[in-house]
DRENKOLMI-752214 format. One record per residue: residue number from 1; residue in three letters; x negated, y, z negated of N, C-alpha, C, O, CB in turn. Coordinates in steps of 0.02 Angstrom, whole numbers, plus 50000, padded with zeros to 5 digits. Atoms other than C-alpha are relative to their C-alpha. Last residue first. Glycine has a CB too. Example, Ala and Ser with C-alpha at 12.3 -4.5 7.8 and 13.67 -1.06 7.14 Angstrom:
  nr rest neast nnorth   nup caeast canorth  caup ceast cnorth   cup oeast onorth   oup cbeast cbnorth  cbup
   2  SER 50042  49941 50003  49316   49947 49643 50039  50055 49963 50014  50110 49955  49980   50023 50071
   1  ALA 49955  49941 50000  49385   49775 49610 49955  50060 50000 49903  50059 49967  50050   50001 49938
END
This chain:
  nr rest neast nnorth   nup caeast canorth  caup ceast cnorth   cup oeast onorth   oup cbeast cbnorth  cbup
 153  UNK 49985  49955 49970  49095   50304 49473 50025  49989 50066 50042  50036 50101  49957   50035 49997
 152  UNK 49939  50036 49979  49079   50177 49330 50018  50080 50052 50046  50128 50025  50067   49969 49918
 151  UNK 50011  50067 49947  48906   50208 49257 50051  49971 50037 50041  49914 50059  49978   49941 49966
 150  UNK 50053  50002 49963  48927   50396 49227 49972  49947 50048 49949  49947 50105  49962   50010 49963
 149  UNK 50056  49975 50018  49090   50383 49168 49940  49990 50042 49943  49957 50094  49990   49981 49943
 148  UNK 50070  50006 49970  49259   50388 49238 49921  50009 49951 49910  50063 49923  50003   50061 50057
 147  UNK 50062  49968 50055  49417   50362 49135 49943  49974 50045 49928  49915 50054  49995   49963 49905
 146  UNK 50080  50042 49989  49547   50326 49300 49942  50030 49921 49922  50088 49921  49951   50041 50105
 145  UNK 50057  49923 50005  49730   50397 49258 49942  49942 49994 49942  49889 49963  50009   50075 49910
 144  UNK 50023  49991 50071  49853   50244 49315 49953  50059 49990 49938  50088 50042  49964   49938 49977
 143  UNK 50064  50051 50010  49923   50298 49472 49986  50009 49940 49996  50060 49908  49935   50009 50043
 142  UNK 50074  49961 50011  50079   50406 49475 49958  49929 49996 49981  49874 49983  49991   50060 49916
 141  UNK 50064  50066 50037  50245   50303 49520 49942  50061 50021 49936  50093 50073  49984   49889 50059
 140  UNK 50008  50010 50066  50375   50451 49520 49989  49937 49976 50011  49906 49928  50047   50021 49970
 139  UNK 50021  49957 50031  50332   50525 49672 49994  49982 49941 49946  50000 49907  50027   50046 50006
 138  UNK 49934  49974 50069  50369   50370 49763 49965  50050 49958 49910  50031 49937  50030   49926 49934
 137  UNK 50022  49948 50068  50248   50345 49906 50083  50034 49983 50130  50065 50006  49927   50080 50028
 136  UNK 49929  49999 50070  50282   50171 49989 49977  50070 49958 49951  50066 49902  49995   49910 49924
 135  UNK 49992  49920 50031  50155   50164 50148 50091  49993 49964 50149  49982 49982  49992   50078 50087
 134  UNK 49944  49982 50031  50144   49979 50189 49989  50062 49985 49939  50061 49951  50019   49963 49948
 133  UNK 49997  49956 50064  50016   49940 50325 50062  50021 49984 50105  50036 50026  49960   50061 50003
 132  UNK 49951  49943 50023  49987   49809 50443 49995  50020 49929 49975  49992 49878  50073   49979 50012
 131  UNK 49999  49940 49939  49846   49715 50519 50052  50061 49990 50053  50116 50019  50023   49964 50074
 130  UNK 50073  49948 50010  49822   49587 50393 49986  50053 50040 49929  50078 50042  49936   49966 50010
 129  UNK 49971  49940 50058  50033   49546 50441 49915  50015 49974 49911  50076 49964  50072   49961 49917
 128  UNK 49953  49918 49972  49944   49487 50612 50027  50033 49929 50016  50093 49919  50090   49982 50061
 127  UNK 50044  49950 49971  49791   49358 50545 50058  50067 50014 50048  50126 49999  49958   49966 50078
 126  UNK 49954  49972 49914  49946   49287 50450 49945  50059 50007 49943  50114 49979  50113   50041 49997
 125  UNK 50059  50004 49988  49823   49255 50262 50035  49992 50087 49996  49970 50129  49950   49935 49953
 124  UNK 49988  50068 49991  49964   49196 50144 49963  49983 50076 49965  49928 50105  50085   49985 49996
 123  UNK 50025  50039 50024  49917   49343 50044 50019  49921 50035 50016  49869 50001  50014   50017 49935
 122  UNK 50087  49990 49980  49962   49464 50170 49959  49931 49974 49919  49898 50008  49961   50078 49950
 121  UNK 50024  50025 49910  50145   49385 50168 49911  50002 50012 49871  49962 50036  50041   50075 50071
 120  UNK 50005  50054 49995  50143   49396 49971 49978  49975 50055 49933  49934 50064  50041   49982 49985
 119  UNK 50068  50031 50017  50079   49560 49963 49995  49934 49994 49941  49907 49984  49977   50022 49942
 118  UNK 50061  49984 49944  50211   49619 50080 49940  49963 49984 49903  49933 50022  49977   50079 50003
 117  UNK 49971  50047 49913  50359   49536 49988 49923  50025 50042 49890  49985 50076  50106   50051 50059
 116  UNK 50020  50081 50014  50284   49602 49819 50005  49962 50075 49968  49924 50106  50062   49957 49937
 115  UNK 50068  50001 50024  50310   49775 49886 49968  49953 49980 49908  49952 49993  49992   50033 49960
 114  UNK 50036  49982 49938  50476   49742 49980 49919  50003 49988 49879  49979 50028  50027   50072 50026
 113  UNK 50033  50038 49996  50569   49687 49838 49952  50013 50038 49900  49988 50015  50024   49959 50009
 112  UNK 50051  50004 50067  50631   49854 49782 49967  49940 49999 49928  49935 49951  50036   50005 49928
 111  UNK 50026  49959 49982  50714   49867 49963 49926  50014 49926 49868  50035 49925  50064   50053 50018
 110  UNK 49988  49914 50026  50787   49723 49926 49963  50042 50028 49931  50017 50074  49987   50018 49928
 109  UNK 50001  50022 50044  50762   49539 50055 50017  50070 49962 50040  50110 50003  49945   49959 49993
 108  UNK 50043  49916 49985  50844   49493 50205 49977  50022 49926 50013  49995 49884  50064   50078 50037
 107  UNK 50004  49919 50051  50855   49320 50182 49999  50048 49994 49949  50065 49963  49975   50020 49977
 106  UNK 49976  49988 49955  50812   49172 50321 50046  50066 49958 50075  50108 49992  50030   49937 50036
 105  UNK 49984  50046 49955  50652   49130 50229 50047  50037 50061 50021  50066 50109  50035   49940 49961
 104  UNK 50043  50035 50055  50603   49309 50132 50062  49939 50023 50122  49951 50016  49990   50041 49901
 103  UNK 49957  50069 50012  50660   49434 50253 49965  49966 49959 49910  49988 49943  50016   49954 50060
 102  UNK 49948  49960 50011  50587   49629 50277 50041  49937 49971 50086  49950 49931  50029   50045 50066
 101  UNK 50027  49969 50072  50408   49539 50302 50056  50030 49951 50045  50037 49891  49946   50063 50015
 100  UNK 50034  50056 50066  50422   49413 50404 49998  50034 49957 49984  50014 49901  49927   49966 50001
  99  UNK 49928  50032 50034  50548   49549 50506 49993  49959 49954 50035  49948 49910  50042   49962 50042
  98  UNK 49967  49982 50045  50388   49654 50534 50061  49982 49948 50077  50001 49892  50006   50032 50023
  97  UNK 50042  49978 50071  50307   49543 50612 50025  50008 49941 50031  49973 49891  49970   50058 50001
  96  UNK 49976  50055 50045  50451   49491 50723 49952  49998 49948 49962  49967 49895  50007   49929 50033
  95  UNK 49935  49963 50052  50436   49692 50782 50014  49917 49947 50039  49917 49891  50101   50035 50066
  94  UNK 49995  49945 50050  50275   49676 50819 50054  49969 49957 50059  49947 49900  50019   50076 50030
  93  UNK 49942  50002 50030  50298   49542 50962 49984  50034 49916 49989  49995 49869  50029   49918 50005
  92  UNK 49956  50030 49958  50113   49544 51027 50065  49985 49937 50055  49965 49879  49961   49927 50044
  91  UNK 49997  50076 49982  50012   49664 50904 50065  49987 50047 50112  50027 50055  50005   49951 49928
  90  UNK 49968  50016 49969  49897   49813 50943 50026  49946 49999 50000  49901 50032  49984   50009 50035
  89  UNK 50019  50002 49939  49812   49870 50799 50043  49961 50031 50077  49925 49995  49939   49983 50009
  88  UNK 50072  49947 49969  49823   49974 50655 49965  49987 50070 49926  50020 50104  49929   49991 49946
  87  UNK 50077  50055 49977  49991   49931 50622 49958  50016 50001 49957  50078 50001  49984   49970 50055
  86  UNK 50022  49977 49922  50157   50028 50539 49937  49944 50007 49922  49900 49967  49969   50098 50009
  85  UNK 50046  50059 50006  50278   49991 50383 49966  50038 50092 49992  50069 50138  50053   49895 49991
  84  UNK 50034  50040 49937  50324   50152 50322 49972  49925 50008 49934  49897 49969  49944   50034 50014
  83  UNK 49996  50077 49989  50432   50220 50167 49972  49988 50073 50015  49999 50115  50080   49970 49992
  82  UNK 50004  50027 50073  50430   50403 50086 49973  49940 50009 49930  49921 49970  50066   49995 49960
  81  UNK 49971  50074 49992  50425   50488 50261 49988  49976 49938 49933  49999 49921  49969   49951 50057
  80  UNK 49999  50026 50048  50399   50670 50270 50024  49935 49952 50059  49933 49902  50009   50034 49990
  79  UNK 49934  50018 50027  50411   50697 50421 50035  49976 49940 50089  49946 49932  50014   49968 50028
  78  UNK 49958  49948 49948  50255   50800 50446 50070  49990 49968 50101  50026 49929  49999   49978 50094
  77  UNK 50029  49961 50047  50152   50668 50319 50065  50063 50025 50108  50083 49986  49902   50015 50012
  76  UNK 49957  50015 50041  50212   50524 50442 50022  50046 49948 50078  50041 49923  49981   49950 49978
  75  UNK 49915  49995 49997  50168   50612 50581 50047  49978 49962 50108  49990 49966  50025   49975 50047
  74  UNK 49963  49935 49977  50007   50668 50530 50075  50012 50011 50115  50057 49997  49976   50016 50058
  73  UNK 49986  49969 50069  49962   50497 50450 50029  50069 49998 50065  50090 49953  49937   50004 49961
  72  UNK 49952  50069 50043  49990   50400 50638 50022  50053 49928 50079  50076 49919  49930   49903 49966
  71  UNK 49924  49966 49951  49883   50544 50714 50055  49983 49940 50080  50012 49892  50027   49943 50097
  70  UNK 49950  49937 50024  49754   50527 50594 50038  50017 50021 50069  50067 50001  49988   50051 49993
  69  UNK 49939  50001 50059  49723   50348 50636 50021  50036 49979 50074  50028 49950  49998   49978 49952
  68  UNK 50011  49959 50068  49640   50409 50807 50053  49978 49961 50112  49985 49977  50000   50082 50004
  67  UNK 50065  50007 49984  49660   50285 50971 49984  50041 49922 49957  50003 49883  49974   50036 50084
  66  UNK 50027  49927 49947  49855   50288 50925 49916  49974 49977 49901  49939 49929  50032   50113 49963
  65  UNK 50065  49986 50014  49940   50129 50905 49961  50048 50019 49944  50056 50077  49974   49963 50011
  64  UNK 50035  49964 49950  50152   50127 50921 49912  49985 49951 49908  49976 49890  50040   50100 50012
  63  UNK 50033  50035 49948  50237   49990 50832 49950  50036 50030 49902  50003 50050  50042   49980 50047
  62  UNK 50031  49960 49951  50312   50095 50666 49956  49954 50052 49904  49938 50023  49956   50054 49961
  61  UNK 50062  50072 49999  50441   50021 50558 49966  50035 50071 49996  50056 50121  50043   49890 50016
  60  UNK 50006  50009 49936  50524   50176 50476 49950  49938 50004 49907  49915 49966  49979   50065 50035
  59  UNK 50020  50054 50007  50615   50225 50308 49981  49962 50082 50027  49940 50116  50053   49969 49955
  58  UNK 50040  50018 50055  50692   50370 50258 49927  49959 50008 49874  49969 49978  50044   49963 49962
  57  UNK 50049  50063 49988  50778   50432 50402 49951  49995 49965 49899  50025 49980  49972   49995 50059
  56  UNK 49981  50063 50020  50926   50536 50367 49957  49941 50013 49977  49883 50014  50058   49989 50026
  55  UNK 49972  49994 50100  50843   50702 50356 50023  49917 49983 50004  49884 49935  50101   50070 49980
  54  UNK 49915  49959 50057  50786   50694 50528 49991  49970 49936 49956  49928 49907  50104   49970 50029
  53  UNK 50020  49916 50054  50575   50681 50561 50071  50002 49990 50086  50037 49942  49958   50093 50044
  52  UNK 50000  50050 50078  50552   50467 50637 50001  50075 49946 49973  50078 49891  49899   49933 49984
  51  UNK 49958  50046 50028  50618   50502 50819 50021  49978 49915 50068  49952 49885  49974   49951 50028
  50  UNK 49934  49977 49989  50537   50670 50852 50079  49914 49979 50138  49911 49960  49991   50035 50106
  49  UNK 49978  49926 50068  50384   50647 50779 50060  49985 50028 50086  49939 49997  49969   50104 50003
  48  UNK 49981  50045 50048  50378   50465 50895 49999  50057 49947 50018  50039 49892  49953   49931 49989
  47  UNK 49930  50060 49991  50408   50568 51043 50011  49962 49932 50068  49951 49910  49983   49929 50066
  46  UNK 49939  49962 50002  50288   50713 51006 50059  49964 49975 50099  49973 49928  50014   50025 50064
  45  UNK 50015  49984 50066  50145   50590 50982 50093  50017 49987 50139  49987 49960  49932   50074 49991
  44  UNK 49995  49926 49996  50176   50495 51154 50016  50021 49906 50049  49987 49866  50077   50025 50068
  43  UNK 50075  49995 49985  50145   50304 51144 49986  50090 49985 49937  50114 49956  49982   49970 50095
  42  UNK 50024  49956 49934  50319   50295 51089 49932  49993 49996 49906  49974 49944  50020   50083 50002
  41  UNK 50043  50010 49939  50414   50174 50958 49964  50030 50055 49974  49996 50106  50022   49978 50024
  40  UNK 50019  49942 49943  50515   50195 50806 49934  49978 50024 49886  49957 49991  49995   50083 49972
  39  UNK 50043  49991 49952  50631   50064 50728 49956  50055 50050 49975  50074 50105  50025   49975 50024
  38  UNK 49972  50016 49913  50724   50107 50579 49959  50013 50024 49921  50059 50008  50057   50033 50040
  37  UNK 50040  49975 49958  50716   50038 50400 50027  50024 50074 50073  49999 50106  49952   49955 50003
  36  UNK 50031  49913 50036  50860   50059 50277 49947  50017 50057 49945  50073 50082  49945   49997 49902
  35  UNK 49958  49961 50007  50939   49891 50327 49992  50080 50009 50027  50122 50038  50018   49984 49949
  34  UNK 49980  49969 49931  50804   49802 50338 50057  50043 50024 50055  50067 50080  50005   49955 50037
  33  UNK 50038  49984 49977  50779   49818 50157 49969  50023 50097 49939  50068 50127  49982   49962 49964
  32  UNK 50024  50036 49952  50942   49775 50106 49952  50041 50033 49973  50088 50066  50049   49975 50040
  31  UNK 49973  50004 49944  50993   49887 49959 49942  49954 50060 49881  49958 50057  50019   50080 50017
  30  UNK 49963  50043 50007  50949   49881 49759 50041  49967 50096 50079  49919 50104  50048   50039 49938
  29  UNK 50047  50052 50040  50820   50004 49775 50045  49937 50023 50029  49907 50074  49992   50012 49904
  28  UNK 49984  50040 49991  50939   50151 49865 49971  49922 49987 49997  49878 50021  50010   50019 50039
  27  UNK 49942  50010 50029  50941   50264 49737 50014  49919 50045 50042  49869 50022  50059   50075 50012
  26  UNK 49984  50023 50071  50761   50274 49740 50082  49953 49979 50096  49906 49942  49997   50076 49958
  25  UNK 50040  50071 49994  50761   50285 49933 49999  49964 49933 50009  49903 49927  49920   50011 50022
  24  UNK 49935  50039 49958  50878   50450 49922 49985  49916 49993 50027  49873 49980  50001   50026 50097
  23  UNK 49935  50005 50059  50751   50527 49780 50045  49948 50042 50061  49894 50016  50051   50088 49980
  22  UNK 50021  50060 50071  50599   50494 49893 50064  49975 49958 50085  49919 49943  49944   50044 49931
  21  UNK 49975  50054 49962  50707   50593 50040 49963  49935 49956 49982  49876 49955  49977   50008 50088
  20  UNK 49936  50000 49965  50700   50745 49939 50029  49939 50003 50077  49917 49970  49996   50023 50065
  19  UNK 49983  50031 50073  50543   50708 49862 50071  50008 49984 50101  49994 49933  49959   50034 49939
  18  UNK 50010  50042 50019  50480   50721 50048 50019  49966 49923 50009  49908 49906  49956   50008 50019
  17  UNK 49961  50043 49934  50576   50856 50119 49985  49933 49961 50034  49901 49940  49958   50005 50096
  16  UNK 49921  49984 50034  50501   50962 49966 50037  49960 50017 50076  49936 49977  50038   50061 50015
  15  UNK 50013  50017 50041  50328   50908 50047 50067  49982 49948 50082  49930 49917  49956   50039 49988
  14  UNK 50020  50071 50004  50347   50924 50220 50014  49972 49923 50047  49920 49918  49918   49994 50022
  13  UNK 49937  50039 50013  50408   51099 50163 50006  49943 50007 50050  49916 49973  50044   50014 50027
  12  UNK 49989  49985 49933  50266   51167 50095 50057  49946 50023 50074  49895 49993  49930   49997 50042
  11  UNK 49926  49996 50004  50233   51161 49912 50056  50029 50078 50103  50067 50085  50007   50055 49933
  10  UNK 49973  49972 49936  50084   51081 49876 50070  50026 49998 50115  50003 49962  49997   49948 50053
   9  UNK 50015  49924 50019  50031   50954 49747 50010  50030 50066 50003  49997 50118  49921   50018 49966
   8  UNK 49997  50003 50062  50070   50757 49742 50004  50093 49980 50031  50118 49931  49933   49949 49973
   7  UNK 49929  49974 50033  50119   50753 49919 49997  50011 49933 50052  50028 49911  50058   49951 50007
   6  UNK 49985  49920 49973  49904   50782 49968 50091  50025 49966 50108  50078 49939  49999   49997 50115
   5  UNK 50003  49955 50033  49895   50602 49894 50016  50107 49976 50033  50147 49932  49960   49974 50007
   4  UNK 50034  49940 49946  49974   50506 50026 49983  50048 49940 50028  50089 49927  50063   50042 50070
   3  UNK 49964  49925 50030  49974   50336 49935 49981  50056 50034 49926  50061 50059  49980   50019 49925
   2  UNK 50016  49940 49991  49962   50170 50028 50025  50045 49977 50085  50056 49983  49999   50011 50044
   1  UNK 49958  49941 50000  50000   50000 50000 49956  50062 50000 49898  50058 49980  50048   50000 49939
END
């Protein structure tokens, strides 16, 4: 999983958008995980901003691969997306990827399962789900606070 740190502080509207549409995703925990996601697809930047930025879209499964990974984080960051599953590299039938991962046998599974569900799939070592990424940032999971010292840096 992935945290976009930058949403933690700031106050631009990406940001507002984003704890906005965090809150909506909260409520919906208890709801069918495929359900919530929706498909977006373009090679073209613009195109896939423009599919995955309204208000009512929480939650996206992302196919496209851009030559630069900052694209990918730009547009998610833009639209302020709470919930992503996306790739890093080009796979054949994506989208049934993604469905190993949204289902658990023939199942669809919560939306609050989804985080175990991923680390299970990874962990069961599918060269293709090692290729995808979960982006889940909930405002109100903080990371543990790190005590750094000199020898632990």
């Amino acid at each position: 999983m992935i945290r976009c740190s930058d949403r933690l502080r700031g106050k631009s509207s990406p940001v507002f958008q984003w704890r906005e549409k965090a809150n909506i995703f909260n409520n919906q925990s208890e709801e069918y995980a495929n359900s919530i996601f929706v498909l977006a697809s373009s090679d073209n930047q613009k195109t896939l901003f423009d599919q995955v930025k309204h208000e009512d879209v929480i939650a996206v499964k992302i196919t496209s691969v851009f030559e630069k990974e900052e694209v990918l984080g730009k547009i998610i960051f833009k639209s302020a997306l709470p919930l992503a599953l996306c790739t890093r590299k080009h796979i054949p039938d994506i989208e049934d990827e993604f469905n190993r991962i949204l289902k658990n046998e023939d199942n669809d599974i919560s939306l609050k399962e989804l985080p175990s569900q991923f680390k299970n799939k990874k962990a069961e070592g599918n060269k293709n789900i090692n290729h995808l990424c979960l982006l889940w940032d909930d405002p109100n999971l903080l990371p543990p606070e790190q005590l750094l010292t000199e020898n632990k840096l």
